[in-house]
C-alpha positions in Angstrom: -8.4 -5.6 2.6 -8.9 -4.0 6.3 -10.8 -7.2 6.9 -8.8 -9.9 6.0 -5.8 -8.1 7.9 -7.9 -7.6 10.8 -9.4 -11.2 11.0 -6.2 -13.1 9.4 -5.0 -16.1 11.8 -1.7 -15.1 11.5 -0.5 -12.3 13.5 0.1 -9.0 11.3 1.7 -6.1 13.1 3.0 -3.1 11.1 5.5 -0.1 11.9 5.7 3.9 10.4 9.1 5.2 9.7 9.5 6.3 13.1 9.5 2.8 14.4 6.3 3.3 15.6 3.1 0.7 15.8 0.4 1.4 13.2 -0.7 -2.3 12.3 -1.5 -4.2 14.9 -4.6 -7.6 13.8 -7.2 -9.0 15.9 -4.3 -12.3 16.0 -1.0 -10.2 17.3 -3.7 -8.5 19.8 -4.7 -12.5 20.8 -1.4 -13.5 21.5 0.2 -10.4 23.1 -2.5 -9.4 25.7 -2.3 -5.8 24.0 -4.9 -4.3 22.3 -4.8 -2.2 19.0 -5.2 0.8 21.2 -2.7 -0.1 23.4 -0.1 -0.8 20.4 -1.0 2.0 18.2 1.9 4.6 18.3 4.3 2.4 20.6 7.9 1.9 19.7 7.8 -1.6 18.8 11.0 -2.3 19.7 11.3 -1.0 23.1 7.6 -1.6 24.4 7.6 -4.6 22.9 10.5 -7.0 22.1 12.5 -9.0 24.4 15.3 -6.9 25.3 17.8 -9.2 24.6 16.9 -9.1 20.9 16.0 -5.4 20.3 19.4 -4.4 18.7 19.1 -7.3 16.0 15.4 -6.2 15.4 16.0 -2.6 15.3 18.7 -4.4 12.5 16.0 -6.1 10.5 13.5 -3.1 10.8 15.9 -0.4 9.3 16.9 -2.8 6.6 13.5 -3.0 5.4 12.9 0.4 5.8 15.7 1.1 3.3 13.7 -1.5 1.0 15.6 -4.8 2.0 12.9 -7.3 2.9 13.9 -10.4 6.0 12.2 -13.4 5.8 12.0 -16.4 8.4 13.3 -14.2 11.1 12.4 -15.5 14.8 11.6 -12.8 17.1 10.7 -12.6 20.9 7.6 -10.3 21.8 7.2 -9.9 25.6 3.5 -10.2 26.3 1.1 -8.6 28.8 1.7 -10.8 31.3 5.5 -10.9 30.9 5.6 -14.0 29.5 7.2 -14.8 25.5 5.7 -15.4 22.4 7.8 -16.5 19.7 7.0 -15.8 16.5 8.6 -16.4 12.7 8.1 -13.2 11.1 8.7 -11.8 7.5 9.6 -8.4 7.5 8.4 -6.5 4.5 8.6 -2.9 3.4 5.4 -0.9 3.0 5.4 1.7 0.6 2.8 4.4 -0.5 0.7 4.8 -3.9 3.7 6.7 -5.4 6.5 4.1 -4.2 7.5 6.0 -1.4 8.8 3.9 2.0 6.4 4.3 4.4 6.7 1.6 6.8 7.3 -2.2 7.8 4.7 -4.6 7.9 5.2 -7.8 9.5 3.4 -11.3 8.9 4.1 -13.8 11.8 3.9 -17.3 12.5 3.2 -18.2 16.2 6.2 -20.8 16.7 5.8 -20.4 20.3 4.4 -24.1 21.1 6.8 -25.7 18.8 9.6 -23.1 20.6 8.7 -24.7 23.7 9.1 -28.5 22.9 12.6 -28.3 21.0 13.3 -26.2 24.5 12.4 -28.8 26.4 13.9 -31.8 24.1 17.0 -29.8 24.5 17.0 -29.6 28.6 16.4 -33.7 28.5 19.0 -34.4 26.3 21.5 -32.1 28.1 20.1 -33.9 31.3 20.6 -37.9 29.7 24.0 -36.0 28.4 25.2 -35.2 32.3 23.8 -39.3 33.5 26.1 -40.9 31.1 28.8 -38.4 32.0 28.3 -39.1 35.3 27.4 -42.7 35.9 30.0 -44.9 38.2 29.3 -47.8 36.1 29.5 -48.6 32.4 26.6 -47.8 30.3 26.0 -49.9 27.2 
């Protein structure tokens, strides 16, 4: 089982009850810049999500943490190198042998290249939107 998290292609990142990082796959380390021994015992929340979004993740995490489970949930990790990674995450409570909550693993999908292209559909349209708005002659 340590093996198939460790090598899975999807990024797999997992917190303790304090919030802090105990999971953290060869993938998440691809697309973050941060190595497992870098992420191990970080707050994930503060170290690193997108500040904007912290509040609402902190939201999701506690939820599962009390045993309600998020799917489909986009979050914004801040990489390395300051740039953003989005990923679609389900958000899923980890428990112990005896049942016990003991955690929150995550299992991602890497939306970032598909975040990028509706991003940039979006600026053209507004763009063709503010030309027809705009133009001093009919357009038909």
């Amino acid at each position: 089982l340590r093996q198939l998290v460790d090598t899975a292609n999807a990024p797999i990142f997992g917190i303790d009850k304090n919030g802090r990082v105990n999971e953290w796959n060869d993938k998440t380390a691809e697309i973050t810049g941060f190595s497992k021994g870098e992420a191990f015992n970080k707050p994930l929340v503060s170290t690193f999500i997108k500040s904007n979004l912290r509040s609402n993740v902190q939201g999701i995490l506690q939820h599962a943490l009390k045993g309600r489970q998020t799917s489909n949930y986009e979050l914004e990790f801040e990489t390395k190198t300051k740039e953003t990674v989005y990923l679609l995450v389900n958000a899923t409570t980890r428990r112990d042998p005896d049942g016990t909550i003991v955690g929150v693993v995550g299992v991602a999908q890497d939306v970032t290249e598909a975040k990028k292209n509706e991003n940039a559909i979006t600026a053209v349209a507004r763009e063709l939107r503010q030309l027809v708005d705009t133009a001093n002659a009919p357009i038909f």
